[in-house]
C-alpha positions as CSV (number, residue, x, y, z in Angstrom):
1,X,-162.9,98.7,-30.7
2,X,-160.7,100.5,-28.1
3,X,-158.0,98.3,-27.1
4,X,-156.9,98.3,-23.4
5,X,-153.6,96.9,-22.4
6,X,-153.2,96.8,-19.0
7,X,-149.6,97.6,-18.5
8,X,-149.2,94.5,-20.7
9,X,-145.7,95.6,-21.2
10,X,-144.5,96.3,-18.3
11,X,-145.8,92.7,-17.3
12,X,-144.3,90.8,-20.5
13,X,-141.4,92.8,-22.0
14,X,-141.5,94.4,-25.4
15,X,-143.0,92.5,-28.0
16,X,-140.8,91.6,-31.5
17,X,-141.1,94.2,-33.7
18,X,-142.5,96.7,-31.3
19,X,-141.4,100.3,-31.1
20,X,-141.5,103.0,-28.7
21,X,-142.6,106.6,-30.0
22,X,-143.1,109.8,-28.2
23,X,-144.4,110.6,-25.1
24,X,-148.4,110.8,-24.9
25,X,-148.0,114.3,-23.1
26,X,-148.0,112.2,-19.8
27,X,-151.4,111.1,-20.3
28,X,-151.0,106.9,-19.9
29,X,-154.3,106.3,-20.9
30,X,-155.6,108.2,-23.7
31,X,-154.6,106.5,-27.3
32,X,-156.6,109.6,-28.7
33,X,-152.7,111.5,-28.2
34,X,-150.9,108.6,-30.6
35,X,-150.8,108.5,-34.2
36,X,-152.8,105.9,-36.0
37,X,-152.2,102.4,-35.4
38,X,-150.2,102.9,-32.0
39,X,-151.6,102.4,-28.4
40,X,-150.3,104.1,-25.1
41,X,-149.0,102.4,-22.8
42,X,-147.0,103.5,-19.6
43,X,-147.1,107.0,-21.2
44,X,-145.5,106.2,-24.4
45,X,-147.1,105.5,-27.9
46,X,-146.3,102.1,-29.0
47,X,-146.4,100.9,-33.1
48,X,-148.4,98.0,-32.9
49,X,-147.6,97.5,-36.6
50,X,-145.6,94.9,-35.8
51,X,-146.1,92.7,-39.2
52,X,-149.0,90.8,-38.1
53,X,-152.5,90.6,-39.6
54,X,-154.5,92.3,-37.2
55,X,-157.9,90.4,-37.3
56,X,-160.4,92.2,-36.3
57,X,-163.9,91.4,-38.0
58,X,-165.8,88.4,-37.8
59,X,-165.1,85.6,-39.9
60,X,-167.9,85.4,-42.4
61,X,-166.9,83.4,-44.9
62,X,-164.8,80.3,-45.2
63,X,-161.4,80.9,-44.7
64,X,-157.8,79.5,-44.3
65,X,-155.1,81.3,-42.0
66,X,-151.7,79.9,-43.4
67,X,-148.2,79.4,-40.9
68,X,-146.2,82.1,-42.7
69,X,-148.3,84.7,-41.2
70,X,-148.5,85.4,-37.5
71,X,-152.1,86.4,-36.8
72,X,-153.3,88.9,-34.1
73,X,-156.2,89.0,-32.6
74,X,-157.8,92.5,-32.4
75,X,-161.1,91.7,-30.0
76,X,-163.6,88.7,-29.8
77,X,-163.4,87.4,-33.2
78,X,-166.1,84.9,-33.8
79,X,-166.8,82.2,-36.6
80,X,-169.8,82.8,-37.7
81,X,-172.5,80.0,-38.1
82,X,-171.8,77.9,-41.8
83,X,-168.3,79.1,-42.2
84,X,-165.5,77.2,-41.7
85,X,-161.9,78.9,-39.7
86,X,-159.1,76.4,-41.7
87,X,-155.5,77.1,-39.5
88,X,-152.6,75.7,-41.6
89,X,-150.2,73.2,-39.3
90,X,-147.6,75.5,-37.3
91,X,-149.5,78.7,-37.7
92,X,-148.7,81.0,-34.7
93,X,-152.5,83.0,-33.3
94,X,-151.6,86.1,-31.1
95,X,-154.2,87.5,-28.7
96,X,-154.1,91.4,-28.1
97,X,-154.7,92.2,-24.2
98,X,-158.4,93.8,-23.2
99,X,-161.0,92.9,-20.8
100,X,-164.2,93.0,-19.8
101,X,-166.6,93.3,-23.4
102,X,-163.3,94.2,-25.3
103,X,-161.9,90.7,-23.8
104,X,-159.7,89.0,-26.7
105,X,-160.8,85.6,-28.5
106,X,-161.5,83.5,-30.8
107,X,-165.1,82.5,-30.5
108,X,-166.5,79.5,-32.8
109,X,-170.2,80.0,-33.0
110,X,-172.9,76.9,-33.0
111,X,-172.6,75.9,-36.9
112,X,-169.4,77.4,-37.3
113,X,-166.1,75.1,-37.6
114,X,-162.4,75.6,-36.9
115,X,-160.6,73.1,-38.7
116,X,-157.3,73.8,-37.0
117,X,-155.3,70.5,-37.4
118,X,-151.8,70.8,-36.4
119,X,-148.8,68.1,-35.7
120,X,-146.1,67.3,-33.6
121,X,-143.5,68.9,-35.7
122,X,-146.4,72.1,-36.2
123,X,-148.4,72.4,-33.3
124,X,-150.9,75.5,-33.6
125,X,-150.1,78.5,-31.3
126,X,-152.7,80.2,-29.2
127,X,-150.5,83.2,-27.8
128,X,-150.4,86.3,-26.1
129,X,-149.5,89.4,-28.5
130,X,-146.0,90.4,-26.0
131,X,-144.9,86.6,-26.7
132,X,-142.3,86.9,-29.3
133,X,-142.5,83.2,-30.2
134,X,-141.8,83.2,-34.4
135,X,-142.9,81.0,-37.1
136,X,-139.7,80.2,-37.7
137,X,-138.8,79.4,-34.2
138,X,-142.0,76.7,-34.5
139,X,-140.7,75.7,-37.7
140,X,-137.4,74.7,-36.1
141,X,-138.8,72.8,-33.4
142,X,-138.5,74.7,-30.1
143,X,-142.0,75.6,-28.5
144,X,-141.0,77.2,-26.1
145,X,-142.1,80.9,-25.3
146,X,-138.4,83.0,-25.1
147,X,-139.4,85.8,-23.5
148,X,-142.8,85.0,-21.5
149,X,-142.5,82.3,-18.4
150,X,-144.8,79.8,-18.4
151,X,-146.9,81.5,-15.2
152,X,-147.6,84.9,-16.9
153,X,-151.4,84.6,-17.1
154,X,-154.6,86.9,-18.3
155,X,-152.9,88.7,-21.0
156,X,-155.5,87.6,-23.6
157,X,-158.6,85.4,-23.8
158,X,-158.7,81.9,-24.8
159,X,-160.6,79.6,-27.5
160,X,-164.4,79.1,-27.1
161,X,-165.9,76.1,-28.9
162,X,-169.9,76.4,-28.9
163,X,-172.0,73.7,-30.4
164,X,-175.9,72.0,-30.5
165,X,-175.4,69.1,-28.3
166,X,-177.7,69.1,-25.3
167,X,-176.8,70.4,-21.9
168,X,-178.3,70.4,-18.6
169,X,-179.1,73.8,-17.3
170,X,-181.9,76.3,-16.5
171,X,-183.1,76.0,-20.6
172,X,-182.0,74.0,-23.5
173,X,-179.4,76.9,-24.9
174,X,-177.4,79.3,-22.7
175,X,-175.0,82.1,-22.8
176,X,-171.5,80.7,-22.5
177,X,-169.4,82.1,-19.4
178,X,-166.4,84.2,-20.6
179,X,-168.7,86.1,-23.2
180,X,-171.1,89.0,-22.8
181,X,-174.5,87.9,-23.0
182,X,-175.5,90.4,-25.5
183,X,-173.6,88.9,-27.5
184,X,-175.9,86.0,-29.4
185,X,-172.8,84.2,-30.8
186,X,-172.1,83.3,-27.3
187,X,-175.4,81.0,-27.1
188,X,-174.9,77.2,-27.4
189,X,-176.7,74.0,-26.2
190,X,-179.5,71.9,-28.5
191,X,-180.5,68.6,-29.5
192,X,-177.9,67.2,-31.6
193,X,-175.7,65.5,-29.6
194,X,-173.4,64.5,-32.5
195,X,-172.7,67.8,-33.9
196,X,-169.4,68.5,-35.5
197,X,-168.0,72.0,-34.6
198,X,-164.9,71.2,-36.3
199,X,-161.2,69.2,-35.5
200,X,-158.8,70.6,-33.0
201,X,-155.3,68.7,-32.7
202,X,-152.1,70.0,-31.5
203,X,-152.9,72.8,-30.2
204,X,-150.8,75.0,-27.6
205,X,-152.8,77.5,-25.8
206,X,-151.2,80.2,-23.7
207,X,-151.4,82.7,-21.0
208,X,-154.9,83.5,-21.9
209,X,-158.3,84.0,-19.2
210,X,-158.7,87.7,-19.2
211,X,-161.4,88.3,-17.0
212,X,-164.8,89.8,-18.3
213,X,-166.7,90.4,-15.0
214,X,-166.1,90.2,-11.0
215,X,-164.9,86.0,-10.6
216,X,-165.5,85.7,-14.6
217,X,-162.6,85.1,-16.4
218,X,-162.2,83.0,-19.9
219,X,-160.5,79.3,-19.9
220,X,-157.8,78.1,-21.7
221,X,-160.2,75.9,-23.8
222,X,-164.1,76.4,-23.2
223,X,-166.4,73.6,-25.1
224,X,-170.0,74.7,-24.7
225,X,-172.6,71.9,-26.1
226,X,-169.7,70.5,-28.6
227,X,-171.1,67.2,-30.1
228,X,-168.7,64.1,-30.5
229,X,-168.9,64.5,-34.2
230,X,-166.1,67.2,-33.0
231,X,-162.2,66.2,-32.8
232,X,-160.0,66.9,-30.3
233,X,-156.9,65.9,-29.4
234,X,-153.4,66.8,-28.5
235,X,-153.9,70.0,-26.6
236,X,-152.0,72.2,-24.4
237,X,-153.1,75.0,-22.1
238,X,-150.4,76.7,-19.9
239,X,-150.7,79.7,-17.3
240,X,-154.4,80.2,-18.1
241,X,-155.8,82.5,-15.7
242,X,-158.8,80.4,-15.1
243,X,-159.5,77.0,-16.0
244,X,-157.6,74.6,-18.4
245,X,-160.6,73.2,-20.5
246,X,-164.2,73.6,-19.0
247,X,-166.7,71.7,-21.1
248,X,-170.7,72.8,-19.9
249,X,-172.3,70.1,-21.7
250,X,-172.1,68.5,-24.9
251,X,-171.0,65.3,-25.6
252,X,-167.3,65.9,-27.3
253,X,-164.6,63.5,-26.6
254,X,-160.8,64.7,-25.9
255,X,-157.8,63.0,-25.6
256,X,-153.9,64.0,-24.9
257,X,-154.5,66.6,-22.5
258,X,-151.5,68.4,-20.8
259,X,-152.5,71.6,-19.0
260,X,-149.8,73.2,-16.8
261,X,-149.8,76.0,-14.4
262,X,-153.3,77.4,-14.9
263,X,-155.1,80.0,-12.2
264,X,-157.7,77.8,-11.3
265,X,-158.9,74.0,-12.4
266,X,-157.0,72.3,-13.9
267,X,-160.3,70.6,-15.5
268,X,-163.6,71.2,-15.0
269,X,-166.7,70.0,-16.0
270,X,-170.5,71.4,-15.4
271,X,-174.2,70.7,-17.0
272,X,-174.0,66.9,-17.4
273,X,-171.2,66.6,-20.1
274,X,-171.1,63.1,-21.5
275,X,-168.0,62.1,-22.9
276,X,-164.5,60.7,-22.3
277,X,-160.9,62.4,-21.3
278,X,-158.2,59.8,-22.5
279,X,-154.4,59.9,-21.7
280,X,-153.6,63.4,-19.8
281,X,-151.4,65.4,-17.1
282,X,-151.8,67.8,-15.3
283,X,-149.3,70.4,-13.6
284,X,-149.7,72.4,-10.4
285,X,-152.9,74.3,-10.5
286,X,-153.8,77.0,-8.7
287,X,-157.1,75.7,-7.6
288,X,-158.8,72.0,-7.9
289,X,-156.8,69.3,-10.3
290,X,-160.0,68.4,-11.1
291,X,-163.6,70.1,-10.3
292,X,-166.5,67.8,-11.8
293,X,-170.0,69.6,-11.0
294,X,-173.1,67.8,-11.7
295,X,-175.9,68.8,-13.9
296,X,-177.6,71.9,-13.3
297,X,-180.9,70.5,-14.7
298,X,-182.4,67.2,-14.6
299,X,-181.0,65.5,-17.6
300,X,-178.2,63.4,-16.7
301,X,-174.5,62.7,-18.0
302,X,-171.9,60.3,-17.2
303,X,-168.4,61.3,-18.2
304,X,-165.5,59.2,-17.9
305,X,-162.2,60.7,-16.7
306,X,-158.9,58.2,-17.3
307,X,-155.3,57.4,-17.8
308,X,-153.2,60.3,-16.3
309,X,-151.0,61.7,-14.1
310,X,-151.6,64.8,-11.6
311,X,-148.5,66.5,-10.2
312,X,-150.7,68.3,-7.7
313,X,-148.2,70.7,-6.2
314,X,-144.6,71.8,-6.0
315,X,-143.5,70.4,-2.7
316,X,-139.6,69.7,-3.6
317,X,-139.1,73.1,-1.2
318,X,-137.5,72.4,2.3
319,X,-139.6,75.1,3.5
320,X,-143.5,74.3,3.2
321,X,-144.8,78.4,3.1
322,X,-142.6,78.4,-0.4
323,X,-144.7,75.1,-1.7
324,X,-147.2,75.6,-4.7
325,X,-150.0,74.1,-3.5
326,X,-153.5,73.2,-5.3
327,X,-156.5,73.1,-3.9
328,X,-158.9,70.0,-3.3
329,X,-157.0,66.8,-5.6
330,X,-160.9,65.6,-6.8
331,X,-163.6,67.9,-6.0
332,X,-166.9,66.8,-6.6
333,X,-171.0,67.2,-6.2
334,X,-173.5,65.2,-4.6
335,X,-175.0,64.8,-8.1
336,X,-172.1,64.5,-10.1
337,X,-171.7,61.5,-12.4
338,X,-168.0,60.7,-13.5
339,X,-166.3,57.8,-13.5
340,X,-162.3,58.6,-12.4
341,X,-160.3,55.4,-13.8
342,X,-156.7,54.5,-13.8
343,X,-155.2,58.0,-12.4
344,X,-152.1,58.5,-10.3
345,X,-151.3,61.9,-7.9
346,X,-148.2,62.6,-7.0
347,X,-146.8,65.3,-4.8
348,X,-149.8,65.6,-2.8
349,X,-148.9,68.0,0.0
350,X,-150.7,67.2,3.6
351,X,-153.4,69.7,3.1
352,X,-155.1,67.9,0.1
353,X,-158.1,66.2,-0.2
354,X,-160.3,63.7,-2.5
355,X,-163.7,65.0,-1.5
356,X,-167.1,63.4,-1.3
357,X,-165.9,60.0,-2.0
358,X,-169.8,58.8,-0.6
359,X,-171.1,60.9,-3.9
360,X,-173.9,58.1,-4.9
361,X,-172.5,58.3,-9.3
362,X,-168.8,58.4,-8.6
363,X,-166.3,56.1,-9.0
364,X,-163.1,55.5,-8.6
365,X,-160.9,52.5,-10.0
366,X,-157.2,52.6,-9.5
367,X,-156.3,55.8,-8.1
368,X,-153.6,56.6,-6.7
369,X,-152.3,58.8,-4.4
370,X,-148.7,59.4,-3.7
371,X,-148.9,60.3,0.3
372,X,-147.2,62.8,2.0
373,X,-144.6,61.2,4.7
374,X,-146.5,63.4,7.6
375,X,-149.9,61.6,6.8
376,X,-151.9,58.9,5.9
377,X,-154.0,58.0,2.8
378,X,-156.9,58.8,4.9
379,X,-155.5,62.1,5.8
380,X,-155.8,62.4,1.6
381,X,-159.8,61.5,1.7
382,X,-162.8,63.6,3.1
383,X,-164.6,60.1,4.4
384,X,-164.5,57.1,3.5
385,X,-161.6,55.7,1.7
386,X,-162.6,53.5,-1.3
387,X,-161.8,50.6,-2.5
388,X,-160.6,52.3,-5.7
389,X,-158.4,55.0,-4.2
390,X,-154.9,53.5,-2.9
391,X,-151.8,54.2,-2.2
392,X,-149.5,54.4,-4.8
393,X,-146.6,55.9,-7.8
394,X,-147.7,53.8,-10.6
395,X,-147.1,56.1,-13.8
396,X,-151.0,56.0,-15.3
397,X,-150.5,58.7,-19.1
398,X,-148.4,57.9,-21.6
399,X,-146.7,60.5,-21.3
400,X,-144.2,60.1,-24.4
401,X,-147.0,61.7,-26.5
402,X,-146.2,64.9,-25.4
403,X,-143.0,65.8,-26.7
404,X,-144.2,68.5,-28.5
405,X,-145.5,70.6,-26.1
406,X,-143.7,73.4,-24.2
407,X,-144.4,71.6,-20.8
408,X,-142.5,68.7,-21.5
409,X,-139.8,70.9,-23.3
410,X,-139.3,73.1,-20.3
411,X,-138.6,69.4,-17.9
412,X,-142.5,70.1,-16.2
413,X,-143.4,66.6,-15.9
């Protein structure tokens, strides 16, 4: 596969262990002029044998990727149905640039697993290939990115989870957004609503959501028909191009969500997923803080969304045109179904809005909204107010679950 890098080093810096080489006789984009295993970017040939094991087959058989190695992903690498992906606690994943069908990722088939189970003290690394985060940086206990900041975004893909669980859409199994639909590892959706793709805990995910097509870009975390026999919990998605986690479907719970700076939503959920988000936060998104579709079908799906904290925008500015603004603070459907519990906003700026509060399945108990001083809470609601949305600052995640993470390392909350 050709790799394209899209002046990813001009963007990020050099990336550890990367040299520069001769000059590709001015021709930027022909790799055909550098020796083997080098790339050319901004007209010079760069050694891309930086140490790492370049991934790039499928994963075919059962397999364990172990924390001394830093692993680098060389194009869509999927798990193939009946194997299991095993990634060791504090094991560092690095995601070479490329878009469109040569778009970076690692893809878990339906019947594939990825048993990728890290702690507090090891959290698993989802990375660009120009972050020069080490293992033993990780193994020390700083998370933090030194070279990237934490709003460089589409240098890589992102993690796609695909399982049988049903889903509401135009059939019973689908091509997955952020994949090309000849690929057929990219179909999920089924029957089995407690299918097990696998166990996903403490997991950092980073400046990922290259884009694959006009408007199509890849999420931090994408479930697609993941059953609740499927863990996951304690994850992290920073400066994702597109959306933090999107589930389409399934019926996966999650839990200990922190996703910070992303392009668009900060969540998002479409074809009548039915499950649970417990304890999360979420940090100045580009677009909605949450955008909760209903089903495209008609089978239903009730989700629940509670216990967290939305810091909706950067208002701390004295001059409102340098504010970082999201979009709508809730944005619904007519036909969603989502219960919203036990949620505070803060920092919402005038312009935001809780839309479709009359939406017949949607409810709201204890949420709060942290008003701006120039308006009301009704300036804060398109329609009604309800009962369940108030005025408030009460502190709704538990937030001291999240020390490992580089958002609450860097002071985000």
């Amino acid at each position: 596969m050709k790799r394209s890098y899209l002046n990813l080093f001009a963007i990020a810096g050099m990336a550890a262990g990367v040299a520069t080489f001769s000059s590709c006789n001015n021709d930027p984009c022909d790799d055909a002029n550098c020796e083997a295993g080098q790339v050319c970017v901004d007209g010079d040939c760069i050694d891309l044998d930086n140490g790492n094991e370049i991934i790039s087959a499928n994963i075919s058989e059962s397999t364990t990727w172990t924390a001394d190695k830093v692993y680098q992903l060389g194009g869509r690498i999927t798990v193939l149905d009946g194997v299991t992906l095993t990634i060791e606690p504090g094991t560092i994943i690095k995601g070479e640039a490329g878009s469109g069908a040569n778009a970076t990722a690692l893809l878990v088939a339906r019947g594939g697993k990825l048993m990728a189970e890290g702690t507090a003290s090891l959290p698993i690394i989802f990375t660009s290939v120009a972050d020069e985060i080490t293992p033993e940086q990780v193994a020390g206990g700083n998370f933090v990115s030194p070279n990237l900041d934490p709003t460089a975004n589409g240098l890589w893909g992102g993690v796609i989870v695909l399982g049988k669980a049903s889903i509401s859409a135009s059939a019973s199994e689908v091509a997955i957004e952020g994949i090309p639909t000849t690929d057929s590892n990219g179909l999920y959706g089924g029957s089995t609503d407690d299918d097990n793709s696998g166990s996903l805990k403490y997991i950092s995910i980073r400046h990922g959501g290259s884009n694959i097509g006009s408007g199509n870009e890849i999420n931090g975390l994408t479930l697609g028909g993941v059953g609740s026999g499927t863990t996951i919990e304690n994850i992290e998605v920073v400066s994702n191009q597109d959306d933090g986690i999107e589930w389409f479907g399934g019926a996966v719970n999650v839990k200990n969500v922190v996703v910070w700076n992303v392009g668009d939503d900060g969540l998002d959920t479409d074809q009548a997923w039915k499950g649970t988000v417990d304890n999360f936060v979420i940090i100045t998104p580009a677009g909605h803080s949450f955008e909760l579709d209903g089903p495209e079908g008609s089978a239903p799906g009730s989700q629940t969304i509670k216990n967290g904290n939305v810091y909706a925008s950067d208002i701390s500015d004295p001059d409102p045109e340098e504010w970082k603004v999201s979009g709508d603070l809730i944005n619904t459907d007519d036909n969603s179904e989502v219960s919203l519990e036990n949620i505070t906003i803060f920092n919402a700026a005038p312009t935001q809005q809780v839309n479709r509060t009359d939406a017949a399945l949607v409810s709201f108990t204890n949420v709060e909204i942290q008003v701006h001083s120039t308006v009301t809470l009704q300036d804060h609601v398109n329609g009604t107010v309800p009962s369940g949305i108030t005025e408030g600052t009460t502190s709704r995640a538990d937030e001291s679950v999240f020390g490992w993470t580089w958002s609450k390392q860097a002071g985000a909350f």
